[in-house]
C-alpha positions as CSV (number, residue, x, y, z in Angstrom):
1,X,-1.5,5.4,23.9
2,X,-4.3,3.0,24.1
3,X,-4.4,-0.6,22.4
4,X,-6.6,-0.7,18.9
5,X,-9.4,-2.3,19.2
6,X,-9.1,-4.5,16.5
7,X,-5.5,-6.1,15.1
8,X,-6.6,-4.9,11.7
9,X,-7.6,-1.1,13.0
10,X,-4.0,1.0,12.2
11,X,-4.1,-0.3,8.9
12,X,-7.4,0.7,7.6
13,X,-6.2,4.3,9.5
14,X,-3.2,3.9,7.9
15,X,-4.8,3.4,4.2
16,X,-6.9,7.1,5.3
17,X,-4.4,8.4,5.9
18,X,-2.2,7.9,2.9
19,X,-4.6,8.2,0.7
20,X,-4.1,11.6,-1.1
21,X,-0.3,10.5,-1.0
22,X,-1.9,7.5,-3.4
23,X,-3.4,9.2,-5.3
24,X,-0.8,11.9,-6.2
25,X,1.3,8.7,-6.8
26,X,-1.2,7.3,-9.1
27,X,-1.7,10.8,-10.9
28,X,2.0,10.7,-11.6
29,X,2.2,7.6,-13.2
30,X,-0.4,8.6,-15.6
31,X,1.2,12.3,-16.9
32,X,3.4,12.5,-19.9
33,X,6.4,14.3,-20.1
34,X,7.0,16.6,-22.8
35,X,10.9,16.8,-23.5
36,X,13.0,16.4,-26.4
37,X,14.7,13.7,-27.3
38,X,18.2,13.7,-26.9
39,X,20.4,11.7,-29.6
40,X,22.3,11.4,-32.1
41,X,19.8,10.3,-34.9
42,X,16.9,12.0,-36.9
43,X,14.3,12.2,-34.5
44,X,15.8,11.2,-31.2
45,X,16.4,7.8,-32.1
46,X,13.9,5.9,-29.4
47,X,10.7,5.6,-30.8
48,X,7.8,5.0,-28.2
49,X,4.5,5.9,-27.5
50,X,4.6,8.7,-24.1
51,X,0.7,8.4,-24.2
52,X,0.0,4.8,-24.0
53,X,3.2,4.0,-21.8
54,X,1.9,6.5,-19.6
55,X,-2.3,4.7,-19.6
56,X,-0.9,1.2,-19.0
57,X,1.5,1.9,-16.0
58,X,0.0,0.8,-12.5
59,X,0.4,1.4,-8.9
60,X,1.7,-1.7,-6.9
61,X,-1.2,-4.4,-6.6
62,X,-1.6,-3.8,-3.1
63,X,-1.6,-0.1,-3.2
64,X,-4.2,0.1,-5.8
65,X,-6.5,-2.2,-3.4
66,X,-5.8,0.4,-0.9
67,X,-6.5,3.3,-2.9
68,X,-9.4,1.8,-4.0
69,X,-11.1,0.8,-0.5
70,X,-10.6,4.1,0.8
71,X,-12.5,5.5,-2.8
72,X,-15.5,2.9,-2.3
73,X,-15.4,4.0,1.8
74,X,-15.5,7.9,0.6
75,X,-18.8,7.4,-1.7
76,X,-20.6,5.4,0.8
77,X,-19.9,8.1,3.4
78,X,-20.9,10.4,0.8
79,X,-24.1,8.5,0.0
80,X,-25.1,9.0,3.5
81,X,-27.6,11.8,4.9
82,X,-24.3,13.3,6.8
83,X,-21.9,12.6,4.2
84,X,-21.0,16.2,3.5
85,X,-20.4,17.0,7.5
86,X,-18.6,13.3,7.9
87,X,-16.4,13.9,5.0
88,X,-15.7,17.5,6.3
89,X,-14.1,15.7,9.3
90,X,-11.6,13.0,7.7
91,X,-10.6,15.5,5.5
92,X,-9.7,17.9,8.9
93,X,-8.4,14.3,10.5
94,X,-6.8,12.5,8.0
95,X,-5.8,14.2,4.8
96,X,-5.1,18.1,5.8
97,X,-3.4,16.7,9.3
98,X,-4.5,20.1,10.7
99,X,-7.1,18.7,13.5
100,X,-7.4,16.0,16.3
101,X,-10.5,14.8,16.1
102,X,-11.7,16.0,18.4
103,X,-10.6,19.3,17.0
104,X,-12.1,18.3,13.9
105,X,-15.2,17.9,15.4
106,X,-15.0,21.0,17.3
107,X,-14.7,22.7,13.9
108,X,-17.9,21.3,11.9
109,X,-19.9,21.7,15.4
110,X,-20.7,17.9,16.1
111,X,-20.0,16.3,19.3
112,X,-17.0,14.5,20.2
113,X,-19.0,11.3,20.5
114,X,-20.5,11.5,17.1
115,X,-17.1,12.2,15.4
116,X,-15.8,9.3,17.5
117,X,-18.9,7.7,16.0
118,X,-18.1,8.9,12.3
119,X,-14.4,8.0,12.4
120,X,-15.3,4.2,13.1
121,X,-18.3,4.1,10.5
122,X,-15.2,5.4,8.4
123,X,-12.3,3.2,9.5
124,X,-15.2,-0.1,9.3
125,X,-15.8,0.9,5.6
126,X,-12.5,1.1,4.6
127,X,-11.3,-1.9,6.5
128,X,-14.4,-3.8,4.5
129,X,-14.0,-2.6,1.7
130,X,-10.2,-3.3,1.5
131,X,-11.5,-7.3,3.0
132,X,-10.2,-6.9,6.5
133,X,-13.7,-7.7,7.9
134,X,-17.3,-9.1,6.9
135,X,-19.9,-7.1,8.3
C-alpha cells in the first residue's frame, strides 16, 4: 500500500466515506418515537415534549463539521460542468463500496486518469472545507 500524499489525506477519505453512516446518524437523532407511556399515573406520568427533544439534539461537534464538509464538497462538485458524472463516481467509490475506482470509472466510461483526477478534486474539497488546507 503506498504512503498518502498528504498527512491529512485518510481523513478527508475517511469523512467520504462515512458520510451516509452520518447522516443516517443525524436522521436518527431527529425522529420521534411514537410509544405509549408506561406508568402508573394518568397519562404516563413523564411529561415532555418528543418533538422539540427530538429538533434540539445534535451530532458530536466534530462529526457535525464532518458531515458538513463533505455536504459543502458534494454541492461544489455538483456545481461543476461534470458534477453529475463526478458524483456518479464517489457514490460507486465511497458510499455504495461496490467499485474500485478504477472500477468506478470503468463504469461511467471516464478514464482512469480523470477519476484519479476527480477523486482528488473531491478529497481537496472536503479536506478544505473541513480546514485541513488553504488552497
Amino acid at each position: 500500500m503506498s504512503k498518502p500524499r498528504y498527512p491529512w489525506w485518510s481523513y478527508a477519505k475517511s469523512m467520504a466515506y462515512r458520510y451516509p453512516e452520518l447522516c443516517a446518524k443525524q436522521k436518527a437523532l431527529h425522529d420521534t418515537t411514537i410509544t405509549p407511556a408506561y406508568g402508573g399515573t394518568p397519562g404516563g406520568g413523564e411529561r415532555t415534549d418528543k418533538t422539540a427533544d427530538a429538533a434540539l439534539r445534535e451530532l458530536p461537534k466534530v462529526n457535525q463539521r464532518e458531515l458538513e464538509a463533505v455536504r459543502a464538497a458534494i454541492r461544489y462538485i455538483e456545481g461543476l460542468h461534470s458534477g453529475k458524472e463526478r458524483m456518479e463516481l464517489v457514490k460507486l467509490y465511497y458510499w455504495n463500496r461496490s467499485h474500485t475506482l478504477f472500477g468506478a470509472a470503468n463504469a461511467i466510461h471516464v478514464s482512469e486518469k480523470t477519476a484519479l483526477r476527480w477523486n482528488r478534486d473531491f478529497v481537496m474539497q472536503v479536506a478544505e472545507n473541513f480546514g485541513l488546507i488553504e488552497r
